[in-house]
Structures are given as C-alpha cells and as structure tokens.
C-alpha positions in Angstrom: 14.7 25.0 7.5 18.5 25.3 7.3 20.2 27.6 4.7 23.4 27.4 3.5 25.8 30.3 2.1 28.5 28.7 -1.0 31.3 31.1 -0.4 34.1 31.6 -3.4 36.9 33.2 -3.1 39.5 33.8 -6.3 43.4 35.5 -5.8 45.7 36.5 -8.6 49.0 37.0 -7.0 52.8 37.2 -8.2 54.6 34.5 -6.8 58.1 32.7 -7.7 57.1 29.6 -7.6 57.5 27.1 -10.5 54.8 27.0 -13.2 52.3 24.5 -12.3 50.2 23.2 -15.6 47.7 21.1 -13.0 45.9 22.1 -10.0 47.4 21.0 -7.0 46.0 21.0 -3.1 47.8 23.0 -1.0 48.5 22.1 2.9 45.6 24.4 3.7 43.0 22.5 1.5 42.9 24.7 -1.1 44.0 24.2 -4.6 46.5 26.6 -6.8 47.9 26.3 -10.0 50.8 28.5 -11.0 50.5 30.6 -14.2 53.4 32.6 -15.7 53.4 36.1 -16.1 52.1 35.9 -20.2 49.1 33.6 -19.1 48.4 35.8 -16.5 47.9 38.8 -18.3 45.9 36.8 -21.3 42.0 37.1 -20.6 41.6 33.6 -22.4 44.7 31.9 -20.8 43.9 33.4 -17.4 40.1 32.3 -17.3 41.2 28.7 -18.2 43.8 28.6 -15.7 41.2 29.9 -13.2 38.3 27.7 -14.2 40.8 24.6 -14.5 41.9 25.5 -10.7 38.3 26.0 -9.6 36.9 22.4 -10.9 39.1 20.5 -8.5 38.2 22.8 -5.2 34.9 22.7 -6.2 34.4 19.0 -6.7 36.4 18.8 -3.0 34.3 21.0 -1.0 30.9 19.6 -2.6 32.1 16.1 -1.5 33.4 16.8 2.3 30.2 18.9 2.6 27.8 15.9 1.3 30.0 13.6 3.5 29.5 15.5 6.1 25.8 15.4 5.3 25.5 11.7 5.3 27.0 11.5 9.2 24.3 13.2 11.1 21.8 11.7 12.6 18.3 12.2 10.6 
C-alpha cells in the first residue's frame, strides 16, 4: 500500500506590494494574498486572510493530485 504525506507550508512576510483582498496564483503555483500591516498584526484579520488564501491552494492541489490519480493505469 502507498502512503501519502499532505505537506502545508504558511509565510508571513513584509512585502511592498499592493494590498490584494482575493487570493491570487502566483507564477510558481502557489497562491498569496496581500494584507496590510494593521491586518497583519490583528489575530482575527490575520487568520481570515490566511484561511481565505489557504481555500484556493487547497482546492488546487487536491484537484491536480486527483487528476493525476485518474491517469494511471489501474
């Protein structure tokens, strides 16, 4: 039997970029949404904005992975 390992990974970092009030998908696949420097240091703003980011890369990765599922051979 196969196993497979779901891997997370969550960064807070200062950026100047615009503020961002949706997800978006990077180049690289992953998905970002830029908070300003009050929502980042509110608990309740800062979960949402995590959470809200996390949806969308979760939803991606669970559908390339099933998709990938589906093509091999049984």
């Amino acid at each position: 039997m196969i196993n497979y390992k779901v891997k997370v990974h969550v960064e807070l970092v200062k950026c100047d970029d615009n503020i961002d009030h949706e997800p978006i998908k990077n180049n690289d696949g992953a998905f970002s949404m830029t908070i300003s420097e009050q929502d980042a240091i509110n608990i309740d703003m800062c979960e949402k904005s995590v959470l809200l980011t996390a949806y969308p890369t979760i939803r991606d990765a669970v559908s390339q992975h099933l998709s990938a599922m589906s093509k091999k051979k049984p």
